[in-house]
PLY file of the C-alpha trace (Angstrom):
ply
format ascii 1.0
element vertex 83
property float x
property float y
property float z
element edge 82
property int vertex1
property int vertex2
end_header
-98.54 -6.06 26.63
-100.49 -8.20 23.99
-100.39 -4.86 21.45
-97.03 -4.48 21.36
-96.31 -7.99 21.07
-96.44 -8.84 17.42
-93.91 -6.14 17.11
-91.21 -7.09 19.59
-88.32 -9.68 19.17
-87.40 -9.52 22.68
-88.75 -8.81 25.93
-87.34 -8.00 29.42
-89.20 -8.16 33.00
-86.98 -7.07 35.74
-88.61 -8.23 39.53
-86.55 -7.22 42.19
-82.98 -7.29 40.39
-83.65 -10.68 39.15
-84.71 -10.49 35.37
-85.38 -12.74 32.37
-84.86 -11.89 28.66
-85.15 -13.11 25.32
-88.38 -13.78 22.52
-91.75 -13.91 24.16
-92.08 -17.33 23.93
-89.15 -17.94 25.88
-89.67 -15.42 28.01
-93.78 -15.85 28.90
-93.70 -19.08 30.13
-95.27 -20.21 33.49
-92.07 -21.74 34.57
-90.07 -18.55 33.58
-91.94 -16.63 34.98
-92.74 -18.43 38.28
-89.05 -18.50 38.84
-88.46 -15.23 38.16
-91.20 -14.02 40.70
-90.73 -16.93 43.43
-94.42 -17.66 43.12
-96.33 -19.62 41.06
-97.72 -18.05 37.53
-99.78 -19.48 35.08
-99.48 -18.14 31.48
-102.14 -18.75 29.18
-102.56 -18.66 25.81
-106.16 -17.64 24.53
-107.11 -16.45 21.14
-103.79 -15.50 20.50
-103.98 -13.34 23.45
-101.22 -14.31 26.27
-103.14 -13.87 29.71
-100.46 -13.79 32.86
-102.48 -15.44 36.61
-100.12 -15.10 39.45
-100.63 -15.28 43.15
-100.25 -11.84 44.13
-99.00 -12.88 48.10
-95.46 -13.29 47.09
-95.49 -11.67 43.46
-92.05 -9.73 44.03
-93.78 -6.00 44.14
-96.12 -4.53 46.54
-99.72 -3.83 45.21
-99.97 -1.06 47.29
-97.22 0.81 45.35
-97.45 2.53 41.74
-96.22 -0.59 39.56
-96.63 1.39 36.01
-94.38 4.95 34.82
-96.22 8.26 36.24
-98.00 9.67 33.22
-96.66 13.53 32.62
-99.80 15.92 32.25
-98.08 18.42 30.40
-101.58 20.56 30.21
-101.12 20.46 34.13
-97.47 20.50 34.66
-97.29 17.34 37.32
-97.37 14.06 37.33
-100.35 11.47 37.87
-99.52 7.56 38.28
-101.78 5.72 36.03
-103.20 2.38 37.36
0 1
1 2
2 3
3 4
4 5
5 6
6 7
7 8
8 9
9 10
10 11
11 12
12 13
13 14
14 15
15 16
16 17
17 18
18 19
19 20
20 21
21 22
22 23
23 24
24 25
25 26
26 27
27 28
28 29
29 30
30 31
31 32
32 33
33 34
34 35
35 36
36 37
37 38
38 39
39 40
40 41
41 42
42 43
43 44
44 45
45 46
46 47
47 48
48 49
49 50
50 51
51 52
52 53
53 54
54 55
55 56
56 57
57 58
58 59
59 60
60 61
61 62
62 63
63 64
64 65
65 66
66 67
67 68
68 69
69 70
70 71
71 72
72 73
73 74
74 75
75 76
76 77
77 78
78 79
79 80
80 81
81 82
């Protein structure tokens, strides 16, 4: 996320229906973001890097499952999730 960043006005994250919207700095905020997952989140700002900590016991998405878009191999003709 920290590439694309400098070259956003908005953002979105959608967790289970719920979402939250609106600059990053309103948006990547431990307490927005801790709400919006029903676990606590800490979101840190380090060399102008944003780093996001969460507990991942009640983080609103199963670790188990593919969390990112399947990447299309168009060489190969399928799909491949990317993790």
């Amino acid at each position: 996320m920290n590439p694309v960043l400098p070259h956003v006005d908005k953002v979105i994250f959608v967790v289970k229906g719920r979402w939250a919207a609106g600059t990053p700095d309103e948006v990547l905020t431990s307490e927005r973001l801790s709400d919006l997952y029903d676990s606590h989140v800490d979101v840190l700002r380090v060399h102008g890097r944003i780093l996001v900590v969460g507990d991942t016991a009640d983080a609103g998405f199963e670790l188990e499952e593919p969390h990112h878009l399947p990447f299309v191999d168009e060489s190969q003709g399928h799909m491949e999730s990317h993790r």
